[in-house]
N, C-alpha and C positions, 0 to 999 in steps of 0.2 A: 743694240743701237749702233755704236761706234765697229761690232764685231757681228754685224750683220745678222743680228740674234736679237731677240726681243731679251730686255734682261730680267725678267723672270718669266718662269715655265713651270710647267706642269699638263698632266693629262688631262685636265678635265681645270672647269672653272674654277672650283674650291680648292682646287693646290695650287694655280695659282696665284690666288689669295693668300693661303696661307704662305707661302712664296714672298709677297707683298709687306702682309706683315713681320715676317721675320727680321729681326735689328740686323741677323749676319749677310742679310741679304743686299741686292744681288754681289755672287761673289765677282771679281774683276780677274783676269790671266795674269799671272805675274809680271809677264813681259808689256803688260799695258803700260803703254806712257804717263808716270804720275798727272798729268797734264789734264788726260784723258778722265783719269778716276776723280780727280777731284771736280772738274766739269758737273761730268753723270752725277757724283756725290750731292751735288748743290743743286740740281735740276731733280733729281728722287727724292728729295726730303716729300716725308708724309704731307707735315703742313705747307699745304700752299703758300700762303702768306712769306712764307718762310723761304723759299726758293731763290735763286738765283735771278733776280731780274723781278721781282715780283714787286718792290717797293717802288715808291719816286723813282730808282733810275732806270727801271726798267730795260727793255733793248740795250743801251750802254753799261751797263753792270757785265752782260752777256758779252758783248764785243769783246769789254775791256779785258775778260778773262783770258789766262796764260795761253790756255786752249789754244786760241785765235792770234798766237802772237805770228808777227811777218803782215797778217790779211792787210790790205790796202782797202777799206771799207768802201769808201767812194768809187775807185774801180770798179767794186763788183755791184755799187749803186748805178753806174753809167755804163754797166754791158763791156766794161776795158778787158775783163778779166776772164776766161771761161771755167767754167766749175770743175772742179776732178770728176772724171765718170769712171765709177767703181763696177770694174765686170765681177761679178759673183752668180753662180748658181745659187737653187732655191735654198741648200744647206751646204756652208763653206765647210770645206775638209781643210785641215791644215790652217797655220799662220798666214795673215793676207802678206802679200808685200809691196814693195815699190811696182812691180809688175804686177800687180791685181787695179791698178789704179794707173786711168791713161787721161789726157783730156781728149775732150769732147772737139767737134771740127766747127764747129758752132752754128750747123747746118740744121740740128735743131731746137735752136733756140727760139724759131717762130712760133712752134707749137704752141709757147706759155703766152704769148705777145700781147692777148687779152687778159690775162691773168688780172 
């Protein structure tokens, strides 16, 4: 997700599954931003219910997380803001960096306009 990689894998459907179920599962890189892992942590709980955003506060539960701390929510409700656009190939080699991630000229931002 965050490392441009589904976070669990396997060859075929059944691993994974079992992948899925695994409690050690998915593993996170060391150098991930605790930020980062506890986010994912709270968004991959098995039970839904149980998820980050799933109760009453739903969408607010999410913003409010550490993850998203600096976001200016309303900027990026009124288009003030443009989104990071992450260059990656189909499978990233190596650590992303500052330079894997540039913004956008916001030349296509029409495309979504009916979204």
């Amino acid at each position: 997700m965050l490392e441009a990689a589904p976070p669990f894998r396997g060859e075929d459907q059944d691993m994974v599954f079992e992948e899925i179920l695994d409690d050690d599962k998915p593993e996170y890189p060391p150098d991930m931003p605790e930020s980062s892992k506890s986010i994912l942590r709270q968004l991959l709980l098995r039970e839904p219910d149980a998820r980050l955003g799933a109760d009453q506060t739903d969408a607010e539960a999410v913003m409010a997380h550490t993850f998203f701390a600096g976001i200016v929510w309303e900027d990026i409700a009124c288009e003030r803001t443009l989104p990071p656009r992450l260059s990656y190939h189909h499978e990233v080699k190596g650590q992303m960096t500052e330079s894997s991630v540039s913004l956008g000229t916001g030349d296509d931002l029409g495309l979504f306009g009916n979204f």
